[in-house]
N, C-alpha and C positions, 0 to 999 in steps of 0.2 A: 504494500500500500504506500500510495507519495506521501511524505511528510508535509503537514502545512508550512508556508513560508510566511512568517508572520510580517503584518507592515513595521513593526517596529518591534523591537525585544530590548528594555532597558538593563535586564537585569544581564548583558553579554557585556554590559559596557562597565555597569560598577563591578562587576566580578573581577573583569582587570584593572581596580583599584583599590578591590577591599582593602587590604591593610592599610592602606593611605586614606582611605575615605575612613575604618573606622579608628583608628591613631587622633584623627582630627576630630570626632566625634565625641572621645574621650574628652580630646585638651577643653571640648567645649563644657563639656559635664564638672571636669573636673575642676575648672576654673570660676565657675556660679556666678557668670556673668552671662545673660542670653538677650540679651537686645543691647545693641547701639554700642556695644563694647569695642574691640581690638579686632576681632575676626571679619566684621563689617566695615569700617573705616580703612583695612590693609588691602580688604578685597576693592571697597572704591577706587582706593589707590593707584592698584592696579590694574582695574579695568577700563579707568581712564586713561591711564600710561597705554593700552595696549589697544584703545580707541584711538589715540593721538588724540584726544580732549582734555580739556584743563581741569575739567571737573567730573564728578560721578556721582549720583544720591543714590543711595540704595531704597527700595522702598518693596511693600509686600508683594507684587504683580504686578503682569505686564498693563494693566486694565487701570490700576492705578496709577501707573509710570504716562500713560496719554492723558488720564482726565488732570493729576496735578500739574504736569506742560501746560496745558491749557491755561489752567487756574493762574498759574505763574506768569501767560504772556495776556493776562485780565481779559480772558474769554466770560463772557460775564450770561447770563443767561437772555436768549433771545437772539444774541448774537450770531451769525450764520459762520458756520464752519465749512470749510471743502474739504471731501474724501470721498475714497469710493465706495462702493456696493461690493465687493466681491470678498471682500476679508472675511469673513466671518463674523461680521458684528461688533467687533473689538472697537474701534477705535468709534463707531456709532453710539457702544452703551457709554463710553466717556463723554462722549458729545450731551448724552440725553440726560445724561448724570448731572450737570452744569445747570441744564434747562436751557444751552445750546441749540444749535438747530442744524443737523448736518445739511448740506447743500453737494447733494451724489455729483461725482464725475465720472463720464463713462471713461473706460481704461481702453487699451489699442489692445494689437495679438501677443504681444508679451506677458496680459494678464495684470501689467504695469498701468497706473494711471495715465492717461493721453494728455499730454501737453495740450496739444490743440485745443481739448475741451477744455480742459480747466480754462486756459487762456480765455476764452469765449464766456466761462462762468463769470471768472472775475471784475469782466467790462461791466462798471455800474451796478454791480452787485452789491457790493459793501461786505464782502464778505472779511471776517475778520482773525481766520488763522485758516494754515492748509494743514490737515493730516496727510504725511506721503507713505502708504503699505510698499515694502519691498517685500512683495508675494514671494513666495516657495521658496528663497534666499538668492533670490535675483535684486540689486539695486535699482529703482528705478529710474528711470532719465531726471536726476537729481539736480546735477547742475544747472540746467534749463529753467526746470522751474523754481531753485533759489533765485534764479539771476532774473525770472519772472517777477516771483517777488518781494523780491529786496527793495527795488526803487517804490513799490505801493507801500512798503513798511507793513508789509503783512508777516507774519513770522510762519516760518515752516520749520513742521515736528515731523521728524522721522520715527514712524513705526517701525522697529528693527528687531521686532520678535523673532523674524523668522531669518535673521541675516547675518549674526553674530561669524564678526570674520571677515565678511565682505568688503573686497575693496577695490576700488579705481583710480587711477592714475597715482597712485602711492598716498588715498585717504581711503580708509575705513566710513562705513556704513557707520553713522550715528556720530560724524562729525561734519557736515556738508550743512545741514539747516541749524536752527535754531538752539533746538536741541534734538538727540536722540533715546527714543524709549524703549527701555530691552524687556524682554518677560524670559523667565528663567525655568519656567514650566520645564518638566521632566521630559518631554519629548523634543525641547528644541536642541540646538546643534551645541549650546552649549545648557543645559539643564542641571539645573538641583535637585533635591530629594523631595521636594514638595514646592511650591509655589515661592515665587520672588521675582523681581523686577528690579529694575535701576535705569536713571536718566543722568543722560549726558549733553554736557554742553560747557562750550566755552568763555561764555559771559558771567562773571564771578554774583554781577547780581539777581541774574535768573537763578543760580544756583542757589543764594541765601534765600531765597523765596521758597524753592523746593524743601530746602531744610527747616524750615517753618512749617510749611502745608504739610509734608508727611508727619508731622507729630504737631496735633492741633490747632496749629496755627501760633505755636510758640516762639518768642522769640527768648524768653530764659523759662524757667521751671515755672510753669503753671502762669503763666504771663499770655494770655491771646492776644498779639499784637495783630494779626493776619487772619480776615476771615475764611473762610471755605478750606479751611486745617482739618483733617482725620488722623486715625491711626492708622498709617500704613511704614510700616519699618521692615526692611529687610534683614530678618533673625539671625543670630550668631552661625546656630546648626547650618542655615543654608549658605551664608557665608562661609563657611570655613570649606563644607563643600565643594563650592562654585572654586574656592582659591587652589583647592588640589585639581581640580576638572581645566582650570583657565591654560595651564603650560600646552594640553593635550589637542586644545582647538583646534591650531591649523592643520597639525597631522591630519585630524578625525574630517575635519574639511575640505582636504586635498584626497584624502580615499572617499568620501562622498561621492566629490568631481569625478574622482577616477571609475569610478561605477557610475554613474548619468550618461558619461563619456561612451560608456563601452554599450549601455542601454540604448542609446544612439545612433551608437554605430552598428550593433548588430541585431539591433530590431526592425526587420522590413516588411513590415503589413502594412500594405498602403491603405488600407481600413485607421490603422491609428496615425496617427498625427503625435512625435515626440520634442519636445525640445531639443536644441543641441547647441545651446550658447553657455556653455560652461567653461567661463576664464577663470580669471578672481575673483568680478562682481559676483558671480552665483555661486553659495555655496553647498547648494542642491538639499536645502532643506526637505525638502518634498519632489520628489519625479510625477511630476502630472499631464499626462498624456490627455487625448482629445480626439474623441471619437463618434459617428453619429447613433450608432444602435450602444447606448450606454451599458443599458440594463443587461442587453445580451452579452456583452462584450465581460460584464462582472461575473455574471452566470458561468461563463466559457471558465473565466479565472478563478474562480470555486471550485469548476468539476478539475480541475488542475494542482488543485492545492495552494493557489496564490491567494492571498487574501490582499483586498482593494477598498477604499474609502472613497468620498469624496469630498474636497475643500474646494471648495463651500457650495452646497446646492443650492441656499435661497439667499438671491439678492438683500442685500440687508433692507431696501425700499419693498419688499414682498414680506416682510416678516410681519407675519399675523399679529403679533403681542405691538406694535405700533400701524398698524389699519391694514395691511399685508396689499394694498392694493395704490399705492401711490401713483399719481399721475404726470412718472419722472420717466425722459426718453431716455434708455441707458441700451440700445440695441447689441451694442458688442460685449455686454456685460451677462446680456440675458441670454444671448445666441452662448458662450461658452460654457453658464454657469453649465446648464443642458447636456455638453456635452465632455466633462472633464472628468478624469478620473486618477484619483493615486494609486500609484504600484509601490512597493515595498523598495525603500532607499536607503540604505542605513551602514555607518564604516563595519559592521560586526556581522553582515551576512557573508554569510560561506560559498565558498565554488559553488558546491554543488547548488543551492538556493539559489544562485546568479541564474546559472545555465539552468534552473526548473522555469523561474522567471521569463527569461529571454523567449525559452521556447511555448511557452503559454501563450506568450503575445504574439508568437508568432502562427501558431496554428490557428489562431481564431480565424 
């Protein structure tokens, strides 16, 4: 019987860390310091050092690392935000979190938000920040639209949940806008043991805003100088974590690439539709293929052993729980959601798993 190939398997990755992940674990217990201590402030450190940014706040998730961006560049509620449809909701619930108002941009065949549209949004909109998603760990046409809009004095946050790593012309993903906002969710390219987030950015007093908003809007102990403050702190545990996992990135990065690469090149069903722009900017967080008969194409991948998801099927302007029926033209957003599909990408799958893979997609 075929073994299943699962889309992700975390536990192949901490295996090849235990001792080091639970050594760090200890020093946290042991030490009876678990928020905002030494293991958090070493790892900002360094993860700004390793963004090329001057600064890093840690904070609990990636969900709270966009809405406090926000907060900090005085997105105030009512105010219209730009972003698109195709994420999964993420950078929408911070928008609606605010009392914001997202303003969708359809995205081009990158999956990437479309310059053009935005451009065309922003004429006389008034729109007052842009969320940029670099889908599946592709960057997307960034510099374009900072230099979009820079001169309107609109500020742009990079969503870099799925991008950790990414870079272009020797800058890193989540130093290009305003700031950058990471989520540390266990399945991203660089992951913790449970939920955390961090924002980056290079203006010292965007930053001191952030250090207020994630801890109630304090500016000394028990002092609210700064409205729209919660508790949102990135913990010791996953700090200490994230700092043994941080050395491993590009490695785990660069064999992502190198399996997309080979996805690529040796997948030829002209039924699917693969990417194959895998430089530095992409660093294959997700392999998401694009197909017309979806469903059958899953079914095929099942009786095979592959197992497949899909990011993202409902437009975030279709989600039922906000009227699920908006009357926003977003045609290359809704033509793809239809027909997308993820296959199994991950540094820790095996030969054999590749080539079950490969030829799955190829028999369909």
């Amino acid at each position: 019987m075929t073994s299943r190939v699962p889309l992700n398997d975390l536990v192949r990755q901490n295996r090849q860390l235990h001792e080091e992940l639970a050594a760090a674990a200890r020093r946290v217990v042991e030490r009876g310091w678990y928020v905002l201590g030494s293991e958090c402030s070493e790892f900002e450190r360094e993860f700004a050092r390793y963004c090329g940014s001057g600064d890093c706040i840690g904070v609990a998730n990636g969900t709270d690392a966009i809405e406090l961006a926000l907060r900090a560049a005085d997105v105030a509620p009512g105010d219209l935000v730009a972003t698109v449809a195709n994420a999964g909701f993420y950078s929408s619930a911070a928008i609606h979190a605010i009392g914001a108002v997202p303003v969708y941009i359809d995205v081009d065949e990158t999956h990437g938000i479309s310059v053009a549209s935005l451009r065309q949004a922003l004429a006389g909109r008034g729109v007052r920040a842009v969320v940029v998603t670099h889908l599946y760990g592709r960057i997307a046409d960034i510099e374009e639209i900072v230099a979009l809009c820079e001169p309107l004095g609109i500020p742009v946050l990079e969503d870099c949940a799925q991008a950790h790593g990414a870079s272009r012309g020797g800058r890193k993903a989540g130093s290009f806008g305003t700031a950058g906002c990471f989520s540390f969710y266990p399945t991203k390219n660089l992951g913790a043991l449970g939920d955390g987030g961090a924002i980056t950015t290079d203006d010292a007093t965007f930053a001191a805003r952030l250090r207020e908003l994630r801890q109630y809007g304090w500016d000394g102990k028990y002092r609210v100088a700064r409205s729209g403050g919660r508790n949102s702190r990135l913990d010791e545990m996953q700090a200490a974590m994230l700092r043994i996992k941080l050395p491993h990135l590009d490695r785990w990065n660069e064999e992502r690439r190198g399996l997309a690469r080979r996805y690529a090149r040796e997948m030829q069903n002209p039924r699917v539709r693969c990417p194959n722009d895998f430089g530095s900017d992409n660093v294959a967080h997700l392999f998401v293929v694009c197909c017309e008969d979806r469903d059958g194409f899953r079914k095929h991948l099942e009786s095979r052993g592959v197992s497949s998801d899909i990011h993202y099927p409902i437009p975030d302007h279709r989600q039922p729980g906000y009227g699920g029926g908006a009357e926003v033209s977003l045609p290359e957003t809704e033509r793809l959601s239809a027909q997308i599909v993820t296959i199994p990408c991950f540094a820790e799958l095996a030969e054999d798993e590749i080539r079950q893979v490969i030829q799955a997609v190829n028999s369909w």
